[in-house]
C-alpha positions in Angstrom: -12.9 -15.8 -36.6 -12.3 -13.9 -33.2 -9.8 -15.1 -30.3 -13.3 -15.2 -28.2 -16.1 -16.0 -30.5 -14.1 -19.2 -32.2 -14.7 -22.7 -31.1 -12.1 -23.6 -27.9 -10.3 -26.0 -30.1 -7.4 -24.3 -31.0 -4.7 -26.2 -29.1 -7.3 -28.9 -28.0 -10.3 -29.5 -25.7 -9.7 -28.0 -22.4 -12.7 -30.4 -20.6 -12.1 -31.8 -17.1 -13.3 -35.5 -17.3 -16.5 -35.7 -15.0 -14.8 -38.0 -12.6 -12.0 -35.9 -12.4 -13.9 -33.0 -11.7 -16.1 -35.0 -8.6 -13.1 -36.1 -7.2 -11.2 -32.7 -7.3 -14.4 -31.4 -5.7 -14.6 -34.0 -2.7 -10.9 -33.1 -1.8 -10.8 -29.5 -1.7 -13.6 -29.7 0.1 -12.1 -31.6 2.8 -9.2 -29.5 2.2 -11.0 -26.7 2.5 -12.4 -26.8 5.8 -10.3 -29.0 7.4 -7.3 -26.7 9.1 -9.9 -24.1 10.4 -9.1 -24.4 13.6 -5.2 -26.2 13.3 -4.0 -22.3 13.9 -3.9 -20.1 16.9 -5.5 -16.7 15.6 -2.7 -14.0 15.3 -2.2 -10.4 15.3 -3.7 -7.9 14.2 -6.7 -8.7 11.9 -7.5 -12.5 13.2 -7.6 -11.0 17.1 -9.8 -8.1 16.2 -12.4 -9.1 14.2 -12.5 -12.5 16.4 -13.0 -10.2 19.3 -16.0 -8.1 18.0 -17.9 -10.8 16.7 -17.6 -12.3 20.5 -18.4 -9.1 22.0 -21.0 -8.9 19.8 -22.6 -12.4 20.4 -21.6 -12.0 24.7 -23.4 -8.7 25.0 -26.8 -8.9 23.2 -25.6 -5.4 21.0 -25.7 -6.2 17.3 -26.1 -2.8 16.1 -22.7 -0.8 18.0 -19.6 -2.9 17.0 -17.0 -3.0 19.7 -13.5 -4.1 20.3 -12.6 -4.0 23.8 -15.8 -2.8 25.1 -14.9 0.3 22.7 -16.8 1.5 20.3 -15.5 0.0 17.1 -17.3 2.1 14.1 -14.1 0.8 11.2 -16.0 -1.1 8.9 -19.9 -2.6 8.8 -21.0 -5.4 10.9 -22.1 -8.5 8.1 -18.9 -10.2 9.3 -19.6 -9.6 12.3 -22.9 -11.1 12.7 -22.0 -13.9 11.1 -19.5 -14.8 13.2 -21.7 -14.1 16.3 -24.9 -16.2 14.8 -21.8 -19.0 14.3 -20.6 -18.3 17.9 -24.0 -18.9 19.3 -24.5 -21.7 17.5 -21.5 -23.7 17.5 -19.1 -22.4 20.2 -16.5 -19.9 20.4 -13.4 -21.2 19.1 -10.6 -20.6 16.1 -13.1 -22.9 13.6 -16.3 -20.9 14.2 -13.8 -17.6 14.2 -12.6 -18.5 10.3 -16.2 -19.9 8.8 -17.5 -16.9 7.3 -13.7 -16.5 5.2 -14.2 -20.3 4.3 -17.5 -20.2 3.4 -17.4 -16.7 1.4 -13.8 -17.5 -0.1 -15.7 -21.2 -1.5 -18.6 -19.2 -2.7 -16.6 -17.3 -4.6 -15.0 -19.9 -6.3 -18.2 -22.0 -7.0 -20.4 -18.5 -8.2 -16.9 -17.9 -10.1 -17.4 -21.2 -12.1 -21.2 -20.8 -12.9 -20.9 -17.3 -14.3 -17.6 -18.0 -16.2 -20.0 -21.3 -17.5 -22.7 -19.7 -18.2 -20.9 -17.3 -20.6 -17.8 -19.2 -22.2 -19.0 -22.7 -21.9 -19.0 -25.9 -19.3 -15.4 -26.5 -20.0 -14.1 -22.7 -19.3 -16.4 -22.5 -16.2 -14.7 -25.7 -14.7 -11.1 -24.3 -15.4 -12.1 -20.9 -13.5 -13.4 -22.7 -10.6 -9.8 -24.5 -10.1 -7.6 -21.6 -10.7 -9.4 -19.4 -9.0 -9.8 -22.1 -6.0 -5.9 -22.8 -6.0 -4.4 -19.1 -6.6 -2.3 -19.0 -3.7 -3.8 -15.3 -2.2 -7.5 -16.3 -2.8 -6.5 -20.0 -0.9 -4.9 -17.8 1.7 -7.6 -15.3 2.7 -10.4 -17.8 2.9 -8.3 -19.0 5.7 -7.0 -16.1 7.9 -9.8 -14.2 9.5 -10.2 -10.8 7.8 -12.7 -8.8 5.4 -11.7 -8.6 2.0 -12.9 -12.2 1.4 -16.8 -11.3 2.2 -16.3 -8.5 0.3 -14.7 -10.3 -2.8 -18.2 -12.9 -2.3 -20.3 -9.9 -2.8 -18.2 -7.8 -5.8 -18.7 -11.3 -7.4 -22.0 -11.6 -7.0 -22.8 -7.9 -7.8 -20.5 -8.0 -11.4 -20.8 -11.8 -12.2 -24.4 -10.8 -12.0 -24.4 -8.2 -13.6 -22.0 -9.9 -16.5 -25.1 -12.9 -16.8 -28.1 -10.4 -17.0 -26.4 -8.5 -20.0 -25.1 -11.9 -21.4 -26.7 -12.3 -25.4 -29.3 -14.4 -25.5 -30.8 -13.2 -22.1 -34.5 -13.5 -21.7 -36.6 -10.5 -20.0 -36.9 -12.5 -17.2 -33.2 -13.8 -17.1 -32.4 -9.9 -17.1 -34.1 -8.9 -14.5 -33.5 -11.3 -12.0 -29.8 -11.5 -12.4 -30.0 -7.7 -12.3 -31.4 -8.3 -8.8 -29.0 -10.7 -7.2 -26.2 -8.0 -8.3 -28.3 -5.4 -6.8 -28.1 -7.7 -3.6 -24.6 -8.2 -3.7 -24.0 -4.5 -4.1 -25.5 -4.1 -0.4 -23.9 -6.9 1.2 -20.9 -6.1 -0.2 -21.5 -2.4 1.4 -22.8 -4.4 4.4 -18.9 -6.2 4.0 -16.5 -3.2 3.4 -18.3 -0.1 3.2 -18.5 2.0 0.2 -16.0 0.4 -2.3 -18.5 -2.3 -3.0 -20.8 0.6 -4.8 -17.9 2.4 -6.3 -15.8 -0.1 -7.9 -18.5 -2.4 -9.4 -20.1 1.4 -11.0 -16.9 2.6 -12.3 -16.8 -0.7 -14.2 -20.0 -0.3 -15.4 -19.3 3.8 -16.5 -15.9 2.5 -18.2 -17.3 -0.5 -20.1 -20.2 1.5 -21.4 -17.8 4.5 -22.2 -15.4 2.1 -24.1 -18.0 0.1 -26.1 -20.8 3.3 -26.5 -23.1 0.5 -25.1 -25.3 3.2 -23.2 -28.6 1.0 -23.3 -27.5 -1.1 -20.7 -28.2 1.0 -18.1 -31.8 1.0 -19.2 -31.7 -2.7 -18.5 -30.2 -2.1 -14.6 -34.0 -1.5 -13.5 -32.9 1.1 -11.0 -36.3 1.6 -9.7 -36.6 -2.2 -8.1 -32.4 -2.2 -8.0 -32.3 1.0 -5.8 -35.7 -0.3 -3.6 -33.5 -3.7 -2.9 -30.3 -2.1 -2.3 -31.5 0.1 0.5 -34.2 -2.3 1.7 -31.0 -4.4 2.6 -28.2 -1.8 3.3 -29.9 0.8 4.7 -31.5 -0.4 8.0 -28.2 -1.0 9.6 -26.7 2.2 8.8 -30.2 4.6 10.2 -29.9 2.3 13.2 -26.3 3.2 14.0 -26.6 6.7 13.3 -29.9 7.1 16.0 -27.6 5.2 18.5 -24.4 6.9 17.7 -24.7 10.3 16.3 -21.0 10.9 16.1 -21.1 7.4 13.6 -21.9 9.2 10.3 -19.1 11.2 9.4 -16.4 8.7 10.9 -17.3 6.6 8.9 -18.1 8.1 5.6 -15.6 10.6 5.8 -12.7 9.2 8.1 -13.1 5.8 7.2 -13.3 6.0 2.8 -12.0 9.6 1.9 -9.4 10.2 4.3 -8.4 6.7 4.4 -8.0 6.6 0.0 -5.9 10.2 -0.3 -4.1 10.7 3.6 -2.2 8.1 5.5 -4.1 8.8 8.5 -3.9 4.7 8.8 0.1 4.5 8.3 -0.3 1.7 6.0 1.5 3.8 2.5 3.3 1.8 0.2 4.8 2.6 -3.3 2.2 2.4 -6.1 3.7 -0.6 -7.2 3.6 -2.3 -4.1 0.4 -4.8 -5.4 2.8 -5.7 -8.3 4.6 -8.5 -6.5 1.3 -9.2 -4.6 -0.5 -9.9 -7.6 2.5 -11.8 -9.0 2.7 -13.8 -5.8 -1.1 -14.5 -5.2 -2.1 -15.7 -8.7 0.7 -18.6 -8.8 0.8 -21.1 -9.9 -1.0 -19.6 -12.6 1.1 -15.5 -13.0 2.7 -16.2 -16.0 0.1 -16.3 -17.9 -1.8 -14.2 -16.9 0.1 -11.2 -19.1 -1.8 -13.6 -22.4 -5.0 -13.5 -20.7 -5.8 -9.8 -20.2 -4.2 -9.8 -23.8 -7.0 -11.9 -24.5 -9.6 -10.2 -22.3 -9.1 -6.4 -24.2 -9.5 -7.9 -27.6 -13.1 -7.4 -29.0 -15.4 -10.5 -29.4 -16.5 -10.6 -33.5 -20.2 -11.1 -33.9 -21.4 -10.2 -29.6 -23.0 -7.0 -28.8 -22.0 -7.7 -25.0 -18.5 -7.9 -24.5 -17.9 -10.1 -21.1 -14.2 -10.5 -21.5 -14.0 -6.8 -21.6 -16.0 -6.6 -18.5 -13.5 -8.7 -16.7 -10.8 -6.9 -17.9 -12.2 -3.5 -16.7 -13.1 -5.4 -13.2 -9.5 -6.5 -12.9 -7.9 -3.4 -13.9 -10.5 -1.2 -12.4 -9.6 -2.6 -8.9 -5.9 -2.9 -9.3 -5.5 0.7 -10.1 -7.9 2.2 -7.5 -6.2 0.6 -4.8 -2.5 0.9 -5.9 -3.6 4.6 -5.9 -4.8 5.0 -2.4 -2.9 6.1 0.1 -3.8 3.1 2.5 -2.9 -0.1 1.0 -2.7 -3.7 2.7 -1.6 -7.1 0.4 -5.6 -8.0 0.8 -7.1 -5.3 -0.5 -7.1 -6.8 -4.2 -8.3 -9.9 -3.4 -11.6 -8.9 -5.6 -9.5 -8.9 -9.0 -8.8 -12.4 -8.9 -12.7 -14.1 -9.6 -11.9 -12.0 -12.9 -8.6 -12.8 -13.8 -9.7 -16.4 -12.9 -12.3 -16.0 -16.1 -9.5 -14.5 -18.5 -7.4 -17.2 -17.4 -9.2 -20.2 -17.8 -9.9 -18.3 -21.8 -6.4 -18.1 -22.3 -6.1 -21.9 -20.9 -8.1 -23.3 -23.9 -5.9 -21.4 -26.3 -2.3 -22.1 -24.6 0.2 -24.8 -26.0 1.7 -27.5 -24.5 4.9 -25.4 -24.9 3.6 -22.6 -23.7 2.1 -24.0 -20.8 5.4 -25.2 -19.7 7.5 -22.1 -19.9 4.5 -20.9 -17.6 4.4 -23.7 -15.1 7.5 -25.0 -15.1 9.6 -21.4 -13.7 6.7 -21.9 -11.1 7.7 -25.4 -9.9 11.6 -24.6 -10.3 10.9 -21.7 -8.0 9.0 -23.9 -5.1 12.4 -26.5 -5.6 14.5 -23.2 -5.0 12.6 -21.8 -2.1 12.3 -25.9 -0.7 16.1 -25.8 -0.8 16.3 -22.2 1.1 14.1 -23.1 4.2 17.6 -24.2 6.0 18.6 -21.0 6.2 15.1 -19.3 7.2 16.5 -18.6 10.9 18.8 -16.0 9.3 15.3 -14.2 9.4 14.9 -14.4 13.1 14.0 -11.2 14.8 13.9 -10.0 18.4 9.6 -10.3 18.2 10.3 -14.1 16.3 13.1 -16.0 17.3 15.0 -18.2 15.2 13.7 -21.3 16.7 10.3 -20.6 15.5 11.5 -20.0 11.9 13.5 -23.0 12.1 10.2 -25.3 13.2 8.1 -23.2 10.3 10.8 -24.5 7.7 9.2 -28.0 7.2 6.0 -27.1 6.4 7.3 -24.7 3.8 9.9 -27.1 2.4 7.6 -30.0 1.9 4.5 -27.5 0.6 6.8 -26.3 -1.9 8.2 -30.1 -3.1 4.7 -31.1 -3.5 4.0 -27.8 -5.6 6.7 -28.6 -8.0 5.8 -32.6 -7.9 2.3 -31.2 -8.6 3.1 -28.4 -11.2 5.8 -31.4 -13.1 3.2 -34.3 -13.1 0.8 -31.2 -14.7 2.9 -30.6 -17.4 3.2 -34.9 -17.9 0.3 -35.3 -19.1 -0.3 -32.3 -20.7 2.6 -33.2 -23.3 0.1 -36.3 -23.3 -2.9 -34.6 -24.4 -4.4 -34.4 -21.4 -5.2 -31.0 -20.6 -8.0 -31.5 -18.2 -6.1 -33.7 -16.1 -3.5 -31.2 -16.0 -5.6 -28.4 -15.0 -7.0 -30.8 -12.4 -3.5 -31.9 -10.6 -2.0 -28.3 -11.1 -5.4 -27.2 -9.1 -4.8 -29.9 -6.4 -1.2 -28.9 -6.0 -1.8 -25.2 -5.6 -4.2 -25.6 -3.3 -3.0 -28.4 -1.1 0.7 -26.7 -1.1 -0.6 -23.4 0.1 -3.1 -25.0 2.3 0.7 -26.6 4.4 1.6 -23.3 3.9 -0.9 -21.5 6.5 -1.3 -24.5 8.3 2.2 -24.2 9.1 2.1 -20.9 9.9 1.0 -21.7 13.5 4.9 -22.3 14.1 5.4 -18.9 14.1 1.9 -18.4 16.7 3.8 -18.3 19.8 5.4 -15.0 18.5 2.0 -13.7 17.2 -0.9 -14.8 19.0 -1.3 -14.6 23.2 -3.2 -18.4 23.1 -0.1 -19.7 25.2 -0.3 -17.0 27.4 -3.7 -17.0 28.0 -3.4 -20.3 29.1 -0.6 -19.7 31.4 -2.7 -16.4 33.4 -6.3 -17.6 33.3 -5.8 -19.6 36.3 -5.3 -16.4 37.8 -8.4 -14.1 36.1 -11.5 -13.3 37.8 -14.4 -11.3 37.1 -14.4 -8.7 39.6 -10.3 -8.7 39.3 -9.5 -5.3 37.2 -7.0 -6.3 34.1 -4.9 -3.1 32.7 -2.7 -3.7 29.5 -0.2 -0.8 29.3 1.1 0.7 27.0 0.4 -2.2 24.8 -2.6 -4.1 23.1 -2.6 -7.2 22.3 -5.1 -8.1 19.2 -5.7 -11.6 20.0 -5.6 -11.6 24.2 -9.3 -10.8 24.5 -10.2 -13.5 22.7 -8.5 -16.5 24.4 -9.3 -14.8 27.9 -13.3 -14.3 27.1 -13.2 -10.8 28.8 -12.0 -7.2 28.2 -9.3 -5.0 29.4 -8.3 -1.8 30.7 -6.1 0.6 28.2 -3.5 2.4 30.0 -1.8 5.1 27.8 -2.9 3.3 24.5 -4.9 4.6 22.1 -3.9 4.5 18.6 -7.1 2.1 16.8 -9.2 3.4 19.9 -9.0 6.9 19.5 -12.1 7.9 18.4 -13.6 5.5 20.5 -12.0 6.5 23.5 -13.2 10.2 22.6 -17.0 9.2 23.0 -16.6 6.9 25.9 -13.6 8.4 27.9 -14.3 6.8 31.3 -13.1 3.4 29.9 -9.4 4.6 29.7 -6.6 5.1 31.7 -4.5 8.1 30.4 -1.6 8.1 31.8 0.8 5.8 33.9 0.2 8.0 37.1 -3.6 7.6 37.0 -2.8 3.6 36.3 -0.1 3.5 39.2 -2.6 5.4 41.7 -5.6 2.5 40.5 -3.3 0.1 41.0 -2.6 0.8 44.3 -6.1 1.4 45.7 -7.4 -2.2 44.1 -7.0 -4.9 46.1 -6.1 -7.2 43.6 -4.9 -6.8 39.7 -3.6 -7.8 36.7 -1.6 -6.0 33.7 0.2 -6.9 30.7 2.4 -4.7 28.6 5.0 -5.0 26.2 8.4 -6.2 26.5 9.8 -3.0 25.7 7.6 -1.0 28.4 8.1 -3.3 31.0 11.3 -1.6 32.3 9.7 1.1 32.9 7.2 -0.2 34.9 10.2 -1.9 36.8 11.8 0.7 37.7 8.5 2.9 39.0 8.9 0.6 42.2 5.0 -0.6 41.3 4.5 -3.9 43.1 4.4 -6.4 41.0 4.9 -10.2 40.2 5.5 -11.6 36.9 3.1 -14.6 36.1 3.7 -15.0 32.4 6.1 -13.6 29.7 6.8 -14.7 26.0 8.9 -13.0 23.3 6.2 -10.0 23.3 4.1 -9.6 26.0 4.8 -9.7 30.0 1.9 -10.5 32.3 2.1 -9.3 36.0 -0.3 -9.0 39.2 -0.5 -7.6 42.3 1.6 -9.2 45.4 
């Protein structure tokens, strides 16, 4: 009997107790939701995509993004109008800022657990649901505002859907409409991130079919309806940009997907191996096994013509590798591996010993202990930008997330030896999500350093409407936000570039022009960066400093 077509009883059942299960539910649901707005939004994803969405939901245009009145053509707008329709209706504020990662990132873990039932059984389902909902990246991203986590809803939707119209035993009728939700995934997803939400999920398609000469599935992908959904949804948006904004098209097709995978016109290279230790670090507490579970996902299933483990193991690889290969790479961008990897690890959960399990859990907890022990000396990491102080309050929250990992992680492996693996699975889940939950929480220590909230506070009294506000030199990511208006560039362009190019009149170009402006208003406001702000000094510009912090200093007019 095959690893995947035998009964899940080789070690011993794997079944979270009912109770169990409710209860788990209930708190990381409260857990879930309930630090949304504890943190300050910081630099440089939180501040920006904040920003558009209230720019967005101030002036009335949902079609043009912009960031800083500038027109803003990185990446679609299905974020963005989510977070607008949340702004409208609820406020603008950190909680309504985060909702859409929260509510995408729990979505992804609950659709996670239905497919991954569906196909292996109840019991595996369950299991994928918690370690998916407690790997430490996945827990992470649902909380800090940026857009790999809509896009990792919709790559679910569009593969797990996929994975349950070609499951065995599917009806006609089964077929099709699953066939359609991932259809529908496939455009929000495109909607979410562009492009990669149509290219990843095909390539997994083209390689699965390659590898198991399974070539009549694509007969069963009912591209005619498929195609007429996908565009029905996608589409509009895209024709309705491209009539307002000519230039939009090839910026974003061909700036924004090819130059970004093979230039580093974005600056953000790393080593191919750079996801290595992300992967490694976001999957805990769960890493070390995951080598045993894509083990487990290549092998072939005895008596199945569909092969879902293989499908999850060509989604998980397929990702990894496309990204490590581009030229552009940020720690989020393989956030959508993990819903697969959560599958092949709850599998290789129901085959795992008790021995096992502990030589993979227990490094984990050791680790936590060892970093608990370190926080001490985190100040040694103090920069100019952070100062020691802030480290120093951060080290708490760290320390006592990582004792309550390990506590979590040792009373796991308890009652395991006990013959209780669903409870284990349950209180390892609750102590990975919980510890990395105090984790970002925490972060907001470190805010002061990386978000302008305080000094927003400190200059509002001093903003008006019809008072002109420069930043130069500089941008601050997270200033429009907390100030609920615009700014001036001076000399900055970098993100705004190609924006600036079709709407020139909105920027100052050089320190001359801003010095003679400056001068002829009657009143005025600037900020700029620490490092600039000698140079203003010493231009004999008359100025008074009203606010300054580790970054940023915040001067009017006399």
């Amino acid at each position: 009997m095959s690893a995947l077509g035998s009964p899940l009883t080789e070690h011993r059942s794997a079944a979270v107790p009912l109770r169990a299960g409710l209860v788990l539910l209930a708190l990381a649901l409260v857990v879930w939701f309930a630090n949304l707005d504890a943190r300050r939004l910081i630099k440089s994803d939180e501040g920006r995509y904040a920003e558009i969405a209230r720019e967005m939901a101030v002036g009335g245009d949902w079609i043009t993004p912009r960031l800083n009145d500038i027109k803003y053509f990185y990446k679609p707008p299905l974020q963005y109008w989510a977070t607008a329709a949340f702004y409208k209706a609820f406020g603008i504020d950190e909680w309504t800022a985060r909702l859409w990662n929260a509510l995408t990132g729990l979505a992804t873990v609950l659709f996670t657990a239905y497919f991954a039932a569906r196909l292996f059984g109840r019991e595996r389902g369950i299991a994928a649901g918690i370690v998916l909902g407690s790997s430490a990246l996945l827990v992470g991203l649902a909380h800090v505002l940026t857009l790999d986590m809509g896009l990792t809803c919709f790559m679910t939707v569009t593969l797990g859907g996929f994975l349950l119209a070609q499951r065995d035993g599917a009806s006609a009728r089964e077929t099709r409409r699953w066939i359609m939700v991932a259809w529908a995934g496939m455009a929000l997803g495109v909607l979410s991130k562009g492009l990669p939400a149509l290219v990843l999920p095909g390539a997994v398609l083209v390689l699965y079919s390659l590898w198991q000469r399974d070539f009549a599935l694509w007969r069963r992908l009912h591209f005619g309806k498929g195609l007429l959904l996908f565009f029905a949804i996608a589409a509009p948006w895209f024709v309705a940009v491209s009539l307002a904004n000519p230039e939009f098209p090839r910026y974003f097709f061909w700036h924004e997907h090819v130059e970004r995978f093979l230039t580093r016109v974005h600056g953000r290279y790393e080593p191919w191996w750079y996801f290595i230790p992300v992967l490694a670090g976001g999957l805990l507490p769960w890493t070390l096994l995951a080598p045993r579970a894509l083990a487990l996902g290549a092998r072939r299933r005895i008596g199945s013509s569909f092969q879902p483990a293989r499908v999850l193991w060509l989604w998980a690889v397929v990702i990894f590798v496309f990204f490590s290969a581009s030229s552009s790479k940020l720690a989020s961008y393989i956030l959508p591996v993990f819903p697969a990897l959560a599958v092949l690890l709850s599998l290789a959960l129901a085959r795992v010993s008790t021995r096992a399990l502990r030589w993979a859990l227990a490094p984990v907890a050791v680790g936590a202990l060892a970093l608990a022990a370190a926080t001490p000396w985190s100040a040694r990491l103090a920069s100019r930008e952070i100062p020691a102080e802030l480290y120093t309050a951060y080290a708490p929250w760290v320390a006592a997330s990582m004792l309550l990992l390990a506590a979590g992680l040792l009373g796991a492996l308890w009652l395991d030896a006990r013959g209780r693996r669903g409870a284990t699975l349950v209180t390892a889940g609750l102590a990975g999500l919980v510890s990395t939950q105090g984790v970002v929480t925490g972060h907001d220590a470190l805010a002061p350093a990386q978000s302008a909230a305080a000094i927003a506070g400190a200059i509002r009294p001093s903003l008006r409407p019809d008072v002109p506000f420069y930043s130069v030199n500089f941008y601050d990511q997270t200033l429009n936000f907390y100030i609920g208006r615009t700014v001036t560039l001076v000399e900055h362009k970098n993100e705004f570039e190609f924006g600036i190019a079709q709407e020139p009149h909105k920027f100052v170009p050089t320190f001359d022009e801003f010095a003679r402006r400056w001068a002829a208003d009657p009143q005025a406001l600037a900020i700029t960066s620490r490092e600039y702000f000698p140079r203003i000094q010493s231009s004999g510009l008359p100025l008074v400093v009203i606010a300054a912090d580790t970054r940023r200093v915040v001067f009017r007019k006399p």
